[in-house]
ROKE-631993 format. One record per residue (C-alpha): residue number from 0; residue in three letters; x, y, z. Coordinates in steps of 0.2 Angstrom, whole numbers. Example, Ala and Ser with C-alpha at 12.3 -4.5 7.8 and 13.67 -1.06 7.14 Angstrom:
ROKE-631993
{n 0; res ala; xx 62; yy -22; zz 39}
{n 1; res ser; xx 68; yy -5; zz 36}
end
This chain:
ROKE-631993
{n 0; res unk; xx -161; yy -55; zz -294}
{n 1; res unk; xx -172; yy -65; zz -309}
{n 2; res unk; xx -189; yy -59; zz -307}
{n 3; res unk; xx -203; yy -64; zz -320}
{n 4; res unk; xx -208; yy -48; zz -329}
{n 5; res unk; xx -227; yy -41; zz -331}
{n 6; res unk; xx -227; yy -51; zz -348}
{n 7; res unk; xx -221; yy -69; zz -338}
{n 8; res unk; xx -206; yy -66; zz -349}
{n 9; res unk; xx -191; yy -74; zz -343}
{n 10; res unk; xx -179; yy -63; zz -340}
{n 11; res unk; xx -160; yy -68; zz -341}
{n 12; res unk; xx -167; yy -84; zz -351}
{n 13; res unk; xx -151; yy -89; zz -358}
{n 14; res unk; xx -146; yy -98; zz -339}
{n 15; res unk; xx -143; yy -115; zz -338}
{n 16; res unk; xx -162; yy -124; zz -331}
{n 17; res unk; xx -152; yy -130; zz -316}
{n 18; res unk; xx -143; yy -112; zz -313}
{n 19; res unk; xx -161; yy -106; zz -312}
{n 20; res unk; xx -166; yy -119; zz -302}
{n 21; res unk; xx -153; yy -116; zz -291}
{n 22; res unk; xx -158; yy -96; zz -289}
{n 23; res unk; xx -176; yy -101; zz -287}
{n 24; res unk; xx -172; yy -92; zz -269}
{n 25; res unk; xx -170; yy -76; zz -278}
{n 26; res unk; xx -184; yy -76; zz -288}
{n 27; res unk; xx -201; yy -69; zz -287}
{n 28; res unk; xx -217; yy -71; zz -299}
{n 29; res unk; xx -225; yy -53; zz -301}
{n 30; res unk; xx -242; yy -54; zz -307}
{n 31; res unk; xx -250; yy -37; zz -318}
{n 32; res unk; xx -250; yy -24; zz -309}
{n 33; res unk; xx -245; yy -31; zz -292}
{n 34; res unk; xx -232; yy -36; zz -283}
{n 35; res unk; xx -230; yy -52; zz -270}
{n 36; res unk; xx -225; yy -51; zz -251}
{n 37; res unk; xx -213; yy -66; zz -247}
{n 38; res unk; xx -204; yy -71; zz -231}
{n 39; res unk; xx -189; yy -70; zz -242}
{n 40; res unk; xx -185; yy -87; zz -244}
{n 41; res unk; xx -194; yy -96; zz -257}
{n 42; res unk; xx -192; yy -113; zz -249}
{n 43; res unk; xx -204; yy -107; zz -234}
{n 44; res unk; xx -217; yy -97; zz -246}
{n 45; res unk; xx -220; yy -114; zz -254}
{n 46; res unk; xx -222; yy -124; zz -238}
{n 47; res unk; xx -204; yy -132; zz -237}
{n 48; res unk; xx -199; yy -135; zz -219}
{n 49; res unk; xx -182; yy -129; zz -214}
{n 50; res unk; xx -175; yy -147; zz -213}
{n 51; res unk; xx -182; yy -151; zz -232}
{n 52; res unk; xx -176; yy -136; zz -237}
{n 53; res unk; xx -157; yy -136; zz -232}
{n 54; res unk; xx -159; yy -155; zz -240}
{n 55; res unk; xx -163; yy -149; zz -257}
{n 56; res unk; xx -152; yy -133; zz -256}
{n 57; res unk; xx -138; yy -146; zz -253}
{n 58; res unk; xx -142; yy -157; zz -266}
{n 59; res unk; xx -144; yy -142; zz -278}
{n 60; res unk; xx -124; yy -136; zz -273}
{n 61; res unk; xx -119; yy -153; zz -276}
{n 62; res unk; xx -126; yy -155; zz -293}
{n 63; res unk; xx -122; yy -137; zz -299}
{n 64; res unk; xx -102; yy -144; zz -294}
{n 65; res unk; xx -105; yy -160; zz -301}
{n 66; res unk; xx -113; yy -150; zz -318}
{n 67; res unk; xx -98; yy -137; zz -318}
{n 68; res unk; xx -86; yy -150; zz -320}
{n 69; res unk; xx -96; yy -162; zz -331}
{n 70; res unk; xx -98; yy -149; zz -346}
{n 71; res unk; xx -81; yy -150; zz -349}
{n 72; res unk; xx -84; yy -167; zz -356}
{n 73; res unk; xx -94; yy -175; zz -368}
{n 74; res unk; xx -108; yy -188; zz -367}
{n 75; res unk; xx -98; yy -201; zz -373}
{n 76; res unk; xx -84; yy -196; zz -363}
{n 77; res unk; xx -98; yy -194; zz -347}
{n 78; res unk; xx -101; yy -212; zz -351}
{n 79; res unk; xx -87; yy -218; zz -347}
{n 80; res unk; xx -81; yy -207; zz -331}
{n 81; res unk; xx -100; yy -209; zz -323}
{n 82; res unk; xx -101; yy -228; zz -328}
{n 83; res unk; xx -118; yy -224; zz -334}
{n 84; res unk; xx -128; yy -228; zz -350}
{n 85; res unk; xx -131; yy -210; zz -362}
{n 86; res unk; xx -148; yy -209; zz -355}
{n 87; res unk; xx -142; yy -207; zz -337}
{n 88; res unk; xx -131; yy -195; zz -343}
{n 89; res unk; xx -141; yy -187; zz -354}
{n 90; res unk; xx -153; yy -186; zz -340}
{n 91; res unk; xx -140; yy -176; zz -327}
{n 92; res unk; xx -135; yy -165; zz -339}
{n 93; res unk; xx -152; yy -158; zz -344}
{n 94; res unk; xx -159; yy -156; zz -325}
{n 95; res unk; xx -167; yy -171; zz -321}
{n 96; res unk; xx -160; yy -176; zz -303}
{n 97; res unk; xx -177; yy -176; zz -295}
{n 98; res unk; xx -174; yy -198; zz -296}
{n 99; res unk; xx -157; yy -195; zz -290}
{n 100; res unk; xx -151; yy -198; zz -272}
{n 101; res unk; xx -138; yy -188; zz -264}
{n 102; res unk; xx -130; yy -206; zz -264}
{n 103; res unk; xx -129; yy -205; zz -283}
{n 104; res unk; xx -124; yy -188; zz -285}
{n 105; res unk; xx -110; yy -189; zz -272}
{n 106; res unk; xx -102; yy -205; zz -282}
{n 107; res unk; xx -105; yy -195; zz -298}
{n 108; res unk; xx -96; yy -180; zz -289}
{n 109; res unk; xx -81; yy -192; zz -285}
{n 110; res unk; xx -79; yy -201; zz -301}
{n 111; res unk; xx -77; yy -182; zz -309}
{n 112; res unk; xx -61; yy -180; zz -295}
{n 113; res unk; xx -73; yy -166; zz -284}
{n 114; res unk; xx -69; yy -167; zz -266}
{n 115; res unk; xx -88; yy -161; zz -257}
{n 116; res unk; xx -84; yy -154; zz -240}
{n 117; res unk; xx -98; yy -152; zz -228}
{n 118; res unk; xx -101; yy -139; zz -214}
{n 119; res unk; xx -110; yy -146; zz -197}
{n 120; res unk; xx -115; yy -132; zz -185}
{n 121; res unk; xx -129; yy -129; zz -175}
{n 122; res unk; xx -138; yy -115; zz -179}
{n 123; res unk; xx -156; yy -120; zz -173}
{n 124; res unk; xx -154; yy -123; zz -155}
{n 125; res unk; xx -171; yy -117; zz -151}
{n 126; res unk; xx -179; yy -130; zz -166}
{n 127; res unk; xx -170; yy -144; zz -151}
{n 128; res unk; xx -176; yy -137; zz -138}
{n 129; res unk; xx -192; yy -133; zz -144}
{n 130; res unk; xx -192; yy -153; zz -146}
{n 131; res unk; xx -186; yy -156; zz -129}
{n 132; res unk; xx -203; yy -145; zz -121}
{n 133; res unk; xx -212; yy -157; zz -131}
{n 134; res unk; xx -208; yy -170; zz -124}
{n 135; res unk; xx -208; yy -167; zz -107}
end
């Protein structure tokens, strides 16, 4: 687990930013002296519905594939695969997919050979449900 020490010293700094973006879930912020309850997800202590949250926990899997794979190459070499100008590539590399669709990073994902494979269940029943009595 990452945790920000008393000091708000990073701990374990030398992770990638989207690695630590990635185990944003595992973190907690300790402020001196204390210590903060959570629900255990950091997606619902900072207001996220469920629905948002799986969103961005999806698109956070897909990019850390899509940066696996892609740090193998270089820019140049990024360029050419991606079809995108060094800025754009530049861009992906160092985090910055908060302007990037799922869309993009899906195309991306296929031009660097990565199959994505999705699971579909339905876990929340009673969300539908819930719904449903709405409704009615």
């Amino acid at each position: 687990m990452r945790t920000w020490t008393e000091t708000g010293k990073k701990e374990n700094f030398d992770r990638t930013r989207v690695e630590m973006a990635i185990e944003i879930m595992e973190w907690r912020e300790i402020p001196k002296g204390g210590s903060v309850i959570t629900r255990g997800n950091v997606m619902d202590d900072l207001g996220f519905s469920p629905e948002n949250a799986r969103a961005l926990k999806f698109k956070a899997e897909l990019y850390r594939a899509i940066l696996k794979y892609a740090s193998k190459y270089s820019q140049k070499d990024l360029q050419a695969i991606l079809g995108e100008p060094q800025p754009r590539v530049s861009e992906l590399m160092n985090g910055k997919i908060g302007n990037k669709s799922v869309d993009k990073l899906l195309y991306y994902a296929g031009r660097l050979g990565i199959e994505a494979k999705a699971t579909f269940a339905q876990s929340r029943r009673d969300v539908v449900e819930k719904e449903l009595a709405m409704v009615e």
